[in-house]
C-alpha positions as CSV (number, residue, x, y, z in Angstrom):
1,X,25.6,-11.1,1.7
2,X,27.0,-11.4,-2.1
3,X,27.8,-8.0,-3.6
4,X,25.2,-8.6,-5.8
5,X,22.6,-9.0,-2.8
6,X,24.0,-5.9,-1.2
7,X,23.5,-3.7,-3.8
8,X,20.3,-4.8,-4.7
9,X,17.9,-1.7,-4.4
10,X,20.3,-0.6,-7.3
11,X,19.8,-3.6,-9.5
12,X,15.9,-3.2,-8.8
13,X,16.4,0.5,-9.9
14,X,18.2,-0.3,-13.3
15,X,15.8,-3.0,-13.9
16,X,12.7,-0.4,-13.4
17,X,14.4,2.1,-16.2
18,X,15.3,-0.9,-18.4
19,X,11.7,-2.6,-18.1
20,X,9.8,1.3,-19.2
21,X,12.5,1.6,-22.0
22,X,12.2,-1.5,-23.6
23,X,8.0,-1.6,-23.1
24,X,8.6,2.2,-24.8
25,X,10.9,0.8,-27.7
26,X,10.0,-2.5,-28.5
27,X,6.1,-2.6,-27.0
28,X,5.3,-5.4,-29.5
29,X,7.3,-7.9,-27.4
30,X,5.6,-7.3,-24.4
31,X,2.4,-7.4,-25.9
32,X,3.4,-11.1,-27.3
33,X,4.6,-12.2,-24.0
34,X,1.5,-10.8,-21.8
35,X,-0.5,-12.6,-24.3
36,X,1.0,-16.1,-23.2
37,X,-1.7,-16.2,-20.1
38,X,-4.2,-18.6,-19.4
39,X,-7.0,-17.3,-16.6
40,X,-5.6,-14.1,-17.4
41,X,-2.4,-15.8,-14.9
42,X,1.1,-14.9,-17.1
43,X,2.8,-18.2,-17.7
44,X,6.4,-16.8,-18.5
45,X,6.0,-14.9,-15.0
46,X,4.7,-18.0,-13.6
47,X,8.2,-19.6,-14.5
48,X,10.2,-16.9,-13.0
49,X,8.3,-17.3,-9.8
50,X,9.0,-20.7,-10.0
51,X,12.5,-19.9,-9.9
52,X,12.5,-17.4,-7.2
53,X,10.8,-19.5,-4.8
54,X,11.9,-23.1,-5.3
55,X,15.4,-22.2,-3.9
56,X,13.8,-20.8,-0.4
57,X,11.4,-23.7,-0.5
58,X,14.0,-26.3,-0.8
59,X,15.2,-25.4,2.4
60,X,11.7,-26.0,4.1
61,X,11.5,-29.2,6.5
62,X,7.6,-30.3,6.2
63,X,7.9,-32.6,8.9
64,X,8.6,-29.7,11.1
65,X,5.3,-27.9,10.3
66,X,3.9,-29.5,13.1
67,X,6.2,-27.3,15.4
68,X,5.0,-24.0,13.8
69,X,1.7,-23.4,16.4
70,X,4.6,-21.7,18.5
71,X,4.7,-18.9,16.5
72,X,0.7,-18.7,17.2
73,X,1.1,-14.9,18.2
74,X,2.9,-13.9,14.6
75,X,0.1,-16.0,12.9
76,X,-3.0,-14.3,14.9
77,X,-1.5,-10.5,14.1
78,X,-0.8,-11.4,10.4
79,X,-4.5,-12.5,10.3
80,X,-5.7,-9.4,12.1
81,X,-3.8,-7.0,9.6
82,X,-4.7,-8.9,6.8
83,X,-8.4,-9.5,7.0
84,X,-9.5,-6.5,9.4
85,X,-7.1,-3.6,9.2
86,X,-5.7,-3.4,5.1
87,X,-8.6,-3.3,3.1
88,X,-10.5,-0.9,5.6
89,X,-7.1,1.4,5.9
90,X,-6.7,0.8,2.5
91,X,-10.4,2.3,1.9
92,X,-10.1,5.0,3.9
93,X,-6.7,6.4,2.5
94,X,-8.3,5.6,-0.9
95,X,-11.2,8.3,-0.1
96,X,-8.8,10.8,1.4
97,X,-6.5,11.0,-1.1
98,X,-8.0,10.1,-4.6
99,X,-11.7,10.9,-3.7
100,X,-10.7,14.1,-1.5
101,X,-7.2,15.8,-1.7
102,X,-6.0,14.7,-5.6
103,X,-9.4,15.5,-6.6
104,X,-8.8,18.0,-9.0
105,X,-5.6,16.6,-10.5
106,X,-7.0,13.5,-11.5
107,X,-10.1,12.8,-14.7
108,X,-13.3,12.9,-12.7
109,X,-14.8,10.3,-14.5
110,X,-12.4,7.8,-13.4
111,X,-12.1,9.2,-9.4
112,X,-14.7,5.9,-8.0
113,X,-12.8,3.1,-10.5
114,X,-9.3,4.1,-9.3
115,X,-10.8,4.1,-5.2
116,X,-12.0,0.6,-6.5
117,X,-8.8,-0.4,-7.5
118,X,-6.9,0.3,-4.7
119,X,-9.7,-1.6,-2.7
120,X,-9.1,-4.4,-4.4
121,X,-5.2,-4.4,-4.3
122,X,-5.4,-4.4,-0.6
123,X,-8.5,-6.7,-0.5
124,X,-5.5,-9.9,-1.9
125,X,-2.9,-10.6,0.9
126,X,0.4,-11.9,-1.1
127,X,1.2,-15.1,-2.1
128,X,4.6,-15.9,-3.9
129,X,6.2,-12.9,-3.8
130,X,6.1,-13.4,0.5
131,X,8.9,-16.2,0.2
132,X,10.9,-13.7,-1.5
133,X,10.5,-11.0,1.4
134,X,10.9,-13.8,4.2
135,X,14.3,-15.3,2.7
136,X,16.0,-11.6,2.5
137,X,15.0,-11.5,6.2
138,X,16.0,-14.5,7.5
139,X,12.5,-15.3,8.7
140,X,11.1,-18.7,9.7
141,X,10.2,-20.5,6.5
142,X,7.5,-22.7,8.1
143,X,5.7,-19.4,9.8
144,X,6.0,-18.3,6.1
145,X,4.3,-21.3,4.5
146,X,1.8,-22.0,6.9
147,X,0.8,-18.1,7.5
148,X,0.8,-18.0,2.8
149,X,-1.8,-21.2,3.2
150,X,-4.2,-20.0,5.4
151,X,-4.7,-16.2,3.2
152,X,-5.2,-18.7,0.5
153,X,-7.9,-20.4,2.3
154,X,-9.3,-17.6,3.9
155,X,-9.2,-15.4,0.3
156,X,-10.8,-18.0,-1.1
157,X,-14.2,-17.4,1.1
158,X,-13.3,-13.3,2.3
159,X,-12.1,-11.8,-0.9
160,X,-15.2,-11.3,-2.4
161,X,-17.6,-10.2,0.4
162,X,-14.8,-7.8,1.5
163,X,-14.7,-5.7,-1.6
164,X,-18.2,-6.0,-2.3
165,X,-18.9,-4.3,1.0
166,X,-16.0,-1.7,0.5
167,X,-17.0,-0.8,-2.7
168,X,-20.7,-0.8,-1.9
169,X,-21.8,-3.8,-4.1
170,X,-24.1,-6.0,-3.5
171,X,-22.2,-9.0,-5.3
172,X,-18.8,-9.0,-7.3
173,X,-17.3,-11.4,-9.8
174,X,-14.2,-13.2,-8.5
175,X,-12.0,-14.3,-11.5
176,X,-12.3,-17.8,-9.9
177,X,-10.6,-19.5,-12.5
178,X,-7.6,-17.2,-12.0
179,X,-7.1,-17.7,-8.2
180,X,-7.0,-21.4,-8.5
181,X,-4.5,-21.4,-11.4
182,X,-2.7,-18.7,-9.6
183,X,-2.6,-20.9,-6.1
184,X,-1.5,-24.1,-8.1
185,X,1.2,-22.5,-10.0
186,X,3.0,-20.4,-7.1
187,X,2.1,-22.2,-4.0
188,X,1.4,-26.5,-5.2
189,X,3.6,-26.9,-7.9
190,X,6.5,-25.0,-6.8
191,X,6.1,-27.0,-3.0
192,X,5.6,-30.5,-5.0
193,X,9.1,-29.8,-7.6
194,X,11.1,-28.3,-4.0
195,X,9.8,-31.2,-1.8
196,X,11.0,-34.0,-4.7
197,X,14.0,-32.4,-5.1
198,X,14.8,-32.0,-1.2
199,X,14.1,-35.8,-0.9
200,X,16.4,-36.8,-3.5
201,X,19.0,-34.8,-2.0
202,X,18.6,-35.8,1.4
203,X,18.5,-39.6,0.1
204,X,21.8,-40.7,1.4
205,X,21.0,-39.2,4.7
206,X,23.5,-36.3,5.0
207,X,23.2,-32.2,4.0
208,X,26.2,-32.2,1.8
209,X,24.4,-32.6,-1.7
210,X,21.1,-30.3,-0.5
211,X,23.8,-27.8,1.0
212,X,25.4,-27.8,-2.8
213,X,22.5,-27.4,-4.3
214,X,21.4,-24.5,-2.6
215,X,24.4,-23.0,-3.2
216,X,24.3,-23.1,-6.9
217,X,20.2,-22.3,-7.2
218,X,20.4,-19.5,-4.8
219,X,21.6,-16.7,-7.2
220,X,18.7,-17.9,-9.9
221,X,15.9,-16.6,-7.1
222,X,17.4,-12.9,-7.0
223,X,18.1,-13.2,-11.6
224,X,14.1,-14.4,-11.2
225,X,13.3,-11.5,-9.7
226,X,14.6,-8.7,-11.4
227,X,13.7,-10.8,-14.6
228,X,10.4,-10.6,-13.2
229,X,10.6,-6.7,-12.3
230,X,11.5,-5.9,-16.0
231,X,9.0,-7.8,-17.6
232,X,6.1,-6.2,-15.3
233,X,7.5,-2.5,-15.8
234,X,7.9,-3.4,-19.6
235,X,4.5,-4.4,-20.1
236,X,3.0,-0.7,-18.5
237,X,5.9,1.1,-20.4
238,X,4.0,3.0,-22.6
239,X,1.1,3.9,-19.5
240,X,3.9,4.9,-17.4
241,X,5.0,7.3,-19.9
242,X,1.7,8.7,-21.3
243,X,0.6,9.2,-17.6
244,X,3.5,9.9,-15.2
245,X,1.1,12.2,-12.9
246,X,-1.6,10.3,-12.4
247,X,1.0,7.0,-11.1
248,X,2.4,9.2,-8.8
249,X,-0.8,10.7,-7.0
250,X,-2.2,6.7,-7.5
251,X,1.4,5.2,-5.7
252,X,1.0,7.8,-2.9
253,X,-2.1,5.8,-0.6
254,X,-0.5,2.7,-1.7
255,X,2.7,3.6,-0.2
256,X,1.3,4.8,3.1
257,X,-0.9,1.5,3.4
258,X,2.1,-0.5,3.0
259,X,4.1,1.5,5.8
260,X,1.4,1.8,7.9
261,X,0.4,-2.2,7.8
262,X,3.8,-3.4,8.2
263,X,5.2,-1.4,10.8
264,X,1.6,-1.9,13.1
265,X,2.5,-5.7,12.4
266,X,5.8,-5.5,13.4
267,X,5.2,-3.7,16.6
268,X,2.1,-5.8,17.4
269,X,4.5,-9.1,17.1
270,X,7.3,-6.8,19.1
271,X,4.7,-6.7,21.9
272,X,3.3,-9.4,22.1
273,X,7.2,-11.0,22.3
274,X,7.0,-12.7,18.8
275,X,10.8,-13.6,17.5
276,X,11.9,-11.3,15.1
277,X,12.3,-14.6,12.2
278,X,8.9,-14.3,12.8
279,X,8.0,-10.6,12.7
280,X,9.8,-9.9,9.8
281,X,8.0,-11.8,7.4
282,X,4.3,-11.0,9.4
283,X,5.4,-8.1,9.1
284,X,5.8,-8.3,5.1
285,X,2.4,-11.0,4.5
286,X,0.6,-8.1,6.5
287,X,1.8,-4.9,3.9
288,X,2.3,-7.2,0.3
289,X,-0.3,-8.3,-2.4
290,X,-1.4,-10.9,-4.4
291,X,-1.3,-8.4,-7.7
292,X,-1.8,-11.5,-10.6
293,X,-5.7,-11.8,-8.7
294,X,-6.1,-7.8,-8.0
295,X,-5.3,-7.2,-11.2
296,X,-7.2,-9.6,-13.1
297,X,-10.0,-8.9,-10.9
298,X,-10.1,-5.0,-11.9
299,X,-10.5,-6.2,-15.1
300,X,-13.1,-8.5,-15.0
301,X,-15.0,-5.8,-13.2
302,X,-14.0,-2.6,-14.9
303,X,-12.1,-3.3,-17.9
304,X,-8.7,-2.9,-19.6
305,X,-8.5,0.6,-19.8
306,X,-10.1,1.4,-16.2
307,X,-8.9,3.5,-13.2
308,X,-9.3,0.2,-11.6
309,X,-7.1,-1.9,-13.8
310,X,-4.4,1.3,-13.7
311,X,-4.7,1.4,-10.0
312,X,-3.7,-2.4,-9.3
313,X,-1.4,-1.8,-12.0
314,X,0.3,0.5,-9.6
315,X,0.5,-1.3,-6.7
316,X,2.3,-4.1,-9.0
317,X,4.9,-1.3,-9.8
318,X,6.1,0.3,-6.6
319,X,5.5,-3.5,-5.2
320,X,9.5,-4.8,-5.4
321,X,11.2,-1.4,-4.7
322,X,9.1,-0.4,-1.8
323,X,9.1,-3.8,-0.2
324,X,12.5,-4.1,-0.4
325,X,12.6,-0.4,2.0
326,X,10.3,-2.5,4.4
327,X,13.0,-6.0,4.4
328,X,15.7,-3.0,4.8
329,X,13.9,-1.3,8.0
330,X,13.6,-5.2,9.7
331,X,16.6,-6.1,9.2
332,X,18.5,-3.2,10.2
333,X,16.3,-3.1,13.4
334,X,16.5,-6.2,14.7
335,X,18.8,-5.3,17.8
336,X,16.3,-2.6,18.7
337,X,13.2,-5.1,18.4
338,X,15.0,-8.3,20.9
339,X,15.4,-5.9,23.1
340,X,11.8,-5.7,23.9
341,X,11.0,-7.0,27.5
342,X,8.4,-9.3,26.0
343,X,10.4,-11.0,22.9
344,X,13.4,-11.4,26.0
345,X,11.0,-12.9,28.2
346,X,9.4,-15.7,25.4
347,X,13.2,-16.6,23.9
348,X,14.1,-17.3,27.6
349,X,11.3,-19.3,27.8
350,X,11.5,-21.2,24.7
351,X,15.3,-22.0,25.4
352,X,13.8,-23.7,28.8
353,X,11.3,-25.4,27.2
């Protein structure tokens, strides 16, 4: 690792205080670049996630996709915490926490819309942000792809029942509009750009010019993302400030979702002798959320100024930090998880094969 990959928790860090102080100072230029949106998607955020992604999807081989039904175990427990074990978990520690224990420290009027809100946050597996997550854990970036296209087909259809049956609704309004854009821009475009540009380099049949120019577009996906950081803290900067209790109490079921999810994952792929390229980013799909739909849902439902919209809002700010805890904890215990009898057992296997 660079030194400016090691110490990235620290970059992140800075980039948190810098993003509340210039939303604080300068709130005006936030508010001009939030308004550059269309399907209440960000475009300028759009761009840095072009840029983020692009380098790890340059290094995908498509033809290979046809190879990735051997990582069938990682893809079947992603599925299983995605679609049947984080929106309910996600529920319940919204109900315990917000609707029981925090109670009385929170504005009673708002207690159901901010539950709602963190229903919905879970209720959106992650899109984008997942090739980010995968690429600091050296996972397999066709697992990656293939696992980020099926959650798109399968939020497409479950996203809306889901929530409507968590939050006790008999319909709910899905910002349509705003989950296509959002699945052109961060999943088609960026693959259709990182596909003509691997062809290109790959034209003269050798790795040396694709090897080059991986090595000079690399550093632009970690600059994307703390760009990216800044800009989301800066536009909440002045909510941050105004209401530093309530985040706090909000952030606290959020964090435990995303600790819970992603370590039952991991273990689940751990036992069932899933390789650890493959855990890791199961592991992250399973805890991560597609914030750009949650968000833009919890307004179309609730409004603006809702606990709803303040509770996705939320998730979208402890996302990057507390993600980057969950890459730490897989990659520092990869020896302990290949030691497992059944991931032993399957690479044997595989190497026969």
């Amino acid at each position: 690792m660079s030194m400016f990959e090691r110490y990235l928790s620290l970059w992140v860090a800075l980039c948190i205080v810098v993003g509340i102080g210039l939303g604080h100072a300068v709130p005006g230029v936030f508010q001009a670049i939030g308004g550059l949106e269309a399907a209440r998607v960000n475009l300028p955020v759009a761009v840095l996630i072009w840029l983020m992604i692009i380098p790890m999807l340059l290094k995908i081989d498509f033809a290979a996709l046809g190879h990735v039904g051997r990582y069938w175990r990682g893809i079947g427990v992603t599925l299983f915490i995605n679609w049947a074990v984080k929106p309910f978990s996600m529920a319940l520690l919204g109900w315990l926490f917000i609707g029981w224990l925090f109670r009385p420290y929170l504005p009673e009027t708002q207690i159901e819309s901010y539950i709602a809100g963190l229903i919905i946050l879970a209720a959106a597996p992650c899109t984008a942000m997942v090739f980010v997550w995968s690429n600091l854990t050296k996972g397999e970036p066709h697992f990656t792809l293939s696992q980020v296209a099926l959650n798109d087909a399968i939020m497409i259809v479950a996203f809306a029942p889901i929530v409507a049956l968590l939050l006790g609704l008999s319909a709910i309004t899905v910002p349509w509009d705003t989950l296509i854009l959002s699945v052109v821009l961060y999943i088609v475009i960026p693959v259709i750009i990182s596909q003509m540009l691997r062809r290109a380099m790959l034209s003269d049949g050798s790795t040396v010019r694709l090897d080059a120019l991986l090595a000079r577009v690399q550093p632009l996906s970690l600059i994307a993302l703390l760009t990216t950081l800044v800009l989301l803290f800066g536009f909440q900067g002045e909510q941050i400030i105004e209401q530093p209790g309530i985040i706090v109490l909000l952030a606290v079921p959020i964090l435990i979702q995303v600790y819970f999810n992603s370590g039952l994952a991991y273990l689940l792929n751990r036992w069932s002798g899933e390789e650890h390229c493959v855990a890791g980013p199961s592991a992250l799909i399973g805890a991560s959320n597609f914030f750009e739909l949650a968000v833009a849902a919890a307004i179309s439902l609730f409004g603006f100024n809702s606990g709803a919209a303040l509770a996705t809002v939320v998730g979208v700010l402890i996302e990057v930090p507390v993600m980057l805890s969950v890459v730490w904890i897989v990659n520092r215990s990869k020896d302990w998880y290949e030691r497992a009898p059944a991931v032993s057992r399957n690479a044997a296997a595989t190497r026969k094969a």
